[in-house]
N, C-alpha and C positions, 0 to 999 in steps of 0.2 A: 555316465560314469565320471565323465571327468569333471561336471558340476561338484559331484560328489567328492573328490578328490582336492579339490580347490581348497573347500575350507578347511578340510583338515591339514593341509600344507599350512597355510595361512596360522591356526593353530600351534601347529609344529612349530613354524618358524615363531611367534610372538613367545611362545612359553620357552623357548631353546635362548631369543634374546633376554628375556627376564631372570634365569639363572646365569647367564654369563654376566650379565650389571649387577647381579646381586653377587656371585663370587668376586666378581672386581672389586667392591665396596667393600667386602672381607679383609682385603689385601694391601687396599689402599688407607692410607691414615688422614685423619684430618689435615696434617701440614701440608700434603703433597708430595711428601716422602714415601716411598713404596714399602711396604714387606717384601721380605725374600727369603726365601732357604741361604743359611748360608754359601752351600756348593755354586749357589746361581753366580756371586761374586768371587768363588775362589775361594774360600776359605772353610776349615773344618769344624766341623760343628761341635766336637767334642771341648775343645780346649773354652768354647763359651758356652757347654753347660755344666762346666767346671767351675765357670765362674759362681753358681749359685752354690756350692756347697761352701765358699772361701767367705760371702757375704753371709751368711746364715749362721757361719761359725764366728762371723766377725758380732753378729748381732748376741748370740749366747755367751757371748764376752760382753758384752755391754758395750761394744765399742760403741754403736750406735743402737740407736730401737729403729731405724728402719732404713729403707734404701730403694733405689729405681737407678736401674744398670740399663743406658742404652747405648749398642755397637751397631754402627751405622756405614757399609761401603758403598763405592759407585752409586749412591743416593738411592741406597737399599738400606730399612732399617732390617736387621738380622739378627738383633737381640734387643729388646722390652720387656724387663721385669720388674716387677715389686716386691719387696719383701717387708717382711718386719710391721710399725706398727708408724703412722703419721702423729698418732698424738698418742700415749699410753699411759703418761704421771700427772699428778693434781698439785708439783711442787718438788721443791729443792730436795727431797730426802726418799723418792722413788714408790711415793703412795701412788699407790696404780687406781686409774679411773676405773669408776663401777662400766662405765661402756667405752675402751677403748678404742680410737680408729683405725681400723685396719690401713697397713699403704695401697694406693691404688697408682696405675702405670702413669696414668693423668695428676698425680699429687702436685702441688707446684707449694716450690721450696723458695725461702728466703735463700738467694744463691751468693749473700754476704759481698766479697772482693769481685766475684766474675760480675757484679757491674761495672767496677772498673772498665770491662771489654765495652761494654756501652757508651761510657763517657767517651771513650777512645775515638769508637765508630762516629760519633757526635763531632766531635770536638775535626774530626779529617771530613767530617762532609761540610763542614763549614769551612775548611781549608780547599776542598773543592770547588768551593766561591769564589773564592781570592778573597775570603777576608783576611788573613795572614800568614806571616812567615814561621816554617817550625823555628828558624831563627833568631826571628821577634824577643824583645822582654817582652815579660807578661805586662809589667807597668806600663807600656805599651796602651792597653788596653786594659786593665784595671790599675787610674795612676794609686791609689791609697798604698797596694802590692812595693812599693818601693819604698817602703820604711823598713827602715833595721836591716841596712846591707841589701834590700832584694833586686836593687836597679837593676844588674843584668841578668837577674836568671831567666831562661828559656822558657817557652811552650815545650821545646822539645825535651828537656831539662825536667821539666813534670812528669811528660809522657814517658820518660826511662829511668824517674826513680833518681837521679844525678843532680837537683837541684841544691841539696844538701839539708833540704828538711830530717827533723828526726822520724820515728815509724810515726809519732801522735803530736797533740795539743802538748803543751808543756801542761794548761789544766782544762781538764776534761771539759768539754763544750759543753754538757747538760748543768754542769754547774754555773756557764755565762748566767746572767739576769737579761733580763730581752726575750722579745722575739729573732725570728729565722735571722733578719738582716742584722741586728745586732750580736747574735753569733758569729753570722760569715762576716762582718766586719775582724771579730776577736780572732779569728784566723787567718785573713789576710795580714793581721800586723804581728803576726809568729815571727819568728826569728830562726835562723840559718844554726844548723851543730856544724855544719863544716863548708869552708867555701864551695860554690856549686862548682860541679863539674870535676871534683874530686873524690869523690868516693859512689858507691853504689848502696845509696840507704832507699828501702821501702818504706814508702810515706804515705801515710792516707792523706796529711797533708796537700799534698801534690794534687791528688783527685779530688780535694774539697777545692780547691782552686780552683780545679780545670773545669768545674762544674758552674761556677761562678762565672766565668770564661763564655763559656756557652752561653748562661743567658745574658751575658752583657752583649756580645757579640750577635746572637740571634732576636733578644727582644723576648722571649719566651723562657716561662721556668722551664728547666729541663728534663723533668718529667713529663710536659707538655709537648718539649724539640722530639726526643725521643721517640715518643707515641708519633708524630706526622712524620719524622725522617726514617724511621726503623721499623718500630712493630707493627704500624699497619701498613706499611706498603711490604712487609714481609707475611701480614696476615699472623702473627704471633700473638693468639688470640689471652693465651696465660700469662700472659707478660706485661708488668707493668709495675710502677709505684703505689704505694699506698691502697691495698686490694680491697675490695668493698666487703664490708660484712657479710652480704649475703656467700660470699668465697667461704669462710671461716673453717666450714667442715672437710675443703679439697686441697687446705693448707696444711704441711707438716708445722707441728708445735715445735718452738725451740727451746728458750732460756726459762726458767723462773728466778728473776731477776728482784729478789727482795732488797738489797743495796741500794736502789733506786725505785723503790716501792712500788715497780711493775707488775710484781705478781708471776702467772703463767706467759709469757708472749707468748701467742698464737695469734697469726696473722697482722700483726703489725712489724714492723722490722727488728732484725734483732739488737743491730751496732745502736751502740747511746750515741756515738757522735750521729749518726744520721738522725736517728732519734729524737734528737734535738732539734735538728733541721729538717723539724716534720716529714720524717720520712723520702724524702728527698734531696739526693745529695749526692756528687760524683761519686765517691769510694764506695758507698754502699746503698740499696734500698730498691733492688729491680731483685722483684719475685718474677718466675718463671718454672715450666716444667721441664721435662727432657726432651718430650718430641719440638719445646718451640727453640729450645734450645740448639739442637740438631738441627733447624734450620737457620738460625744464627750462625751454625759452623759449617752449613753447607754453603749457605752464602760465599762464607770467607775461602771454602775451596775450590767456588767461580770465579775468586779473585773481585768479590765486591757485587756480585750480583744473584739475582734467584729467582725463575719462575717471571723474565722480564725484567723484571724489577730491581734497576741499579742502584746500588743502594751506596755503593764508594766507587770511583774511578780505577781506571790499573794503575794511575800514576800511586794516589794513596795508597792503593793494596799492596802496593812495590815500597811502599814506605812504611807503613805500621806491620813488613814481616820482615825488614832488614835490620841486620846485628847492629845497633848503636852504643851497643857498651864493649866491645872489643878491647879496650883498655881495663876491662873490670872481671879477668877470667872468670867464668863460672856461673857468671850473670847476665848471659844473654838475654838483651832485652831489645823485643820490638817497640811499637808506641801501645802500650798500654798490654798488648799480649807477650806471655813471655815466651822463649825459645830455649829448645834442646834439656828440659828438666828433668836431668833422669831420677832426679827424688819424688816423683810421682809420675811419669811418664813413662819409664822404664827402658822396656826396647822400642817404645816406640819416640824415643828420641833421637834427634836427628835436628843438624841444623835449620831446618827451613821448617820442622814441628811446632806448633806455635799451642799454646793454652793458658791456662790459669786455675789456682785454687778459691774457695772462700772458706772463710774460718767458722762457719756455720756446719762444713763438713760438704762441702759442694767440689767439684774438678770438672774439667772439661779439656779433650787433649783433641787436637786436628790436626792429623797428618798427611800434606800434601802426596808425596811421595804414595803412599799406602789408601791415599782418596779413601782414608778411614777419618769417624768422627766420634770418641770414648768418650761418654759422658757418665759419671757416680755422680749422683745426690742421696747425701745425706740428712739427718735430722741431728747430727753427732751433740751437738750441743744441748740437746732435751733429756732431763732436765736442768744440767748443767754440763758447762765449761770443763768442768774437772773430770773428764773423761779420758782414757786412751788415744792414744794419735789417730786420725785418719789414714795417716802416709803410707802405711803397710799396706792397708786394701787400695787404696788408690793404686797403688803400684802395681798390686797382683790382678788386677781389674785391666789394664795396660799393659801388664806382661800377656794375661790371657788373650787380649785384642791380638797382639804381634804375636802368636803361636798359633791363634787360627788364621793368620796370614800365613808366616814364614814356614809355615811345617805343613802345606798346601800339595808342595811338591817338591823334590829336590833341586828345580831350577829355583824354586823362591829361596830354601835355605844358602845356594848360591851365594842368592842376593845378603841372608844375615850375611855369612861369614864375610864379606867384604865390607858390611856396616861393622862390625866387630873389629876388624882390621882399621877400617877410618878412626875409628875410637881406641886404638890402641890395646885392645885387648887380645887379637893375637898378635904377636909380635916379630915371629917365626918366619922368615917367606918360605922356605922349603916346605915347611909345614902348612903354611896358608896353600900353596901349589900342590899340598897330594891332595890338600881335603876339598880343593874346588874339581880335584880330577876323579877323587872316589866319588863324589855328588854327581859330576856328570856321567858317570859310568850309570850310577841309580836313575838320574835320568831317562837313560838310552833305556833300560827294562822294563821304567815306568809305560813310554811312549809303545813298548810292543806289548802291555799289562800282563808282563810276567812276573805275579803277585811274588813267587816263590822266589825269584834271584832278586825281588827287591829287598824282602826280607832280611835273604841273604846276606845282603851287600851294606844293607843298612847296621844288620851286625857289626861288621867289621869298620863301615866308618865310626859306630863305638868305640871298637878297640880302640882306634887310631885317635879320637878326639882323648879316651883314658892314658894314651900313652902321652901323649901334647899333654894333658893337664900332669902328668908325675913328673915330666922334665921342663915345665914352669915356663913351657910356649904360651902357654892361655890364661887367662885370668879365671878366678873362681865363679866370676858371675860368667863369662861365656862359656865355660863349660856345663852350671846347669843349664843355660839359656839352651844348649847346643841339646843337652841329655834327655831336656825336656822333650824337644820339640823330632828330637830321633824316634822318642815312645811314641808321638801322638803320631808319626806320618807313619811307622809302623802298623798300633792302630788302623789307621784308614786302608793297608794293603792285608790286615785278616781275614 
């Protein structure tokens, strides 16, 4: 009998492990980032799959023709979606392709300015060498850099936008004569709009330096430094410069760029000044998807590390997430990531929030505090520039991220209303004091799941937050923020 019993055990156990490695592999992504129900990490499910009716309304406006939404906590991804369409026009005037390409979750988008985040990362692990000072001139280290005023502008000075470059070239790099090196020569010898250190201008400038930087500094073009210090010891397998053709079909289309007699761009970069600089080039020219993305930003919420693999120091991580433009309200800026942007980050800004946009229609927000990682990609630019803003959906993409947090449970709302208060939007302390005492009351009913007095209770901190907004304790945006996220955690007690 017990011959008999043996191998069917034996059986039993081998097909019982071959369903659990096969549901693991379900679950598990290629980056190493896990799927999860939301609930696993706290947060409600509702408010992000809200998000797909806000993208899908944004596509039937033309905002863009396509999209890939990924929200990612405690290194659980909890939302990966597609929508819309990767490539759909044959040109500047909206003739639609006889086979248009559907988006897929793996699309990898020209991600425009979030190279910048790259250059940045580059540019501090070389400063993890000791090759130099954030202090340093650049002429330091590229002397030609010290014509036309630039003697003392910074490294760091680049890195936050402060150097006093204007946003571009005075004339446009694809029209230099030369090749790569006789470009980046015609942009080292640009010239300053305001002395450095005085104003807060966005330069691409600054990142076509810094890029120059790198390889002066490492010896390697920087599409080269990049690939050995980043994406493969991160294993960021869609990530890279100048994609190879046989990509073509898992790239969103952008521009049809007849001005420069480009045609369709698909799969080559979309900025002319990188353009011109063969595709490589600090400011812009690092394609990438969402899930390798997400582990770019998971990295940066190990503080420089992932899966092993160091990729910046705590000393750098403590340096590219600190405020250096504190003299420039509004414009918090790390080294190369920016901070607390509530024009596309929403509620989930906050000082130690770090991200960036590109102009292709790309964002990427990382919130320390919320160990959340909000990634929208766009194709917004296909088949042209003259499109509606991104900023709206960015934002409600972010707001929905921070309402499957904050509207969790009534200790998380807690936590808003005291971010609200940091940011001056309630203003009120009596009133900040009933509405942390009506939440903790919701609390105490939640904890014994007495659906019905949460309900309850929940009513009435309404009333209370509608009374705060008609005697002008709260701001208009913390009140929807607040009105919102009272529906959604109601919701969750139905």
């Amino acid at each position: 009998m017990m011959k008999k019993v043996l191998p069917l055990l034996f059986m039993f156990i081998l097909l019982f492990s071959i369903f659990i490695s096969g549901a693991a592999s379900i679950y598990a992504s290629e980056s190493g980032l896990n799927t999860s129900d939301a609930h696993d990490v706290e947060m409600l499910q509702q408010p992000l799959d809200d998000i797909d009716l806000l993208i899908e309304n944004a596509i039937s406006e033309q905002v863009m023709p396509g999209a890939v939404v990924l929200v990612a906590r405690d290194e659980q991804i909890v939302k990966h979606e597609a929508y819309g369409y990767a490539a759909r026009y044959t040109d500047g005037d909206f003739t639609e392709m006889e086979n248009p390409i559907d988006m897929q979750e793996n699309t990898i988008f020209d991600t425009a300015s979030i190279s910048k985040l790259f250059t940045a990362t580059a540019i501090m692990t070389l400063w993890d060498e000791g090759l130099f000072e954030l202090d340093d001139p650049v002429a330091l280290y590229i002397p030609e850099f010290a014509t036309n005023g630039k003697e003392d502008v910074t490294i760091k000075q680049l890195l936050t936008h402060t150097s006093g470059f204007r946003a571009s070239t005075t004339v446009p790099v694809h029209e230099i004569e030369g090749d790569r090196e006789d470009r980046l020569d015609f942009v080292l010898n640009e010239t300053l709009e305001v002395p450095p250190g005085t104003r807060y201008l966005y330069s691409d400038v600054d990142f076509i330096t810094l890029g120059v930087l790198i390889e002066r500094l490492s010896g390697q073009r920087q599409d080269e430094y990049v690939a050995a210090n980043i994406t493969e010891p991160l294993q960021m397998n869609d990530t890279m410069y100048n994609p190879e053709a046989s990509l073509k079909e898992r790239i969103a289309a952008t521009e049809y760029q007849s001005n420069v007699n480009r045609g369709l761009v698909w799969g080559s970069v979309h900025d002319e000044k990188a353009w011109a600089l063969d595709g490589v080039a600090g400011h812009a020219g690092v394609f990438s998807s969402a899930e390798d993305l997400a582990v770019f930003g998971q990295m940066m919420l190990n503080e420089g590390s992932y899966q092993g693999e160091q990729i910046l120091s705590e000393e750098a991580f403590e340096l590219i997430t600190t405020n250096w433009n504190g003299a420039f309200p509004g414009q918090d800026q790390g080294l190369g990531w920016e901070l607390n942007q509530s024009w596309y980050m929403d509620d989930l800004a906050e000082q130690n929030t770090i991200g960036h946009t590109g102009y292709t229609g790309t964002s990427i927000v990382v919130s320390p505090n919320n160990q959340s990682i909000t990634i929208l990609l766009t194709n917004r630019v296909h088949p042209t520039r003259n499109t509606v803003s991104t900023n709206p959906t960015r934002r409600l993409v972010s707001e929905k991220t921070a309402s499957a947090i904050d509207a969790w449970n009534a200790e998380s709302m807690m936590s808003l209303v005291e971010r609200l208060v940091d940011r001056g939007e309630i203003t009120d302390t009596p009133a900040t004091q009933l509405l942390l005492t009506h939440l903790s009351a919701i609390s105490h009913f939640e904890s014994l799941d007495q659906a019905q007095k949460v309900r309850k209770h929940l009513q009435g901190f309404q009333t209370l937050v509608d009374f705060y907004k008609e005697n002008n304790s709260i701001t208009d945006n913390a009140y929807e923020t607040l009105r919102t996220d009272i529906e959604y955690l109601t919701g969750k007690w139905q």
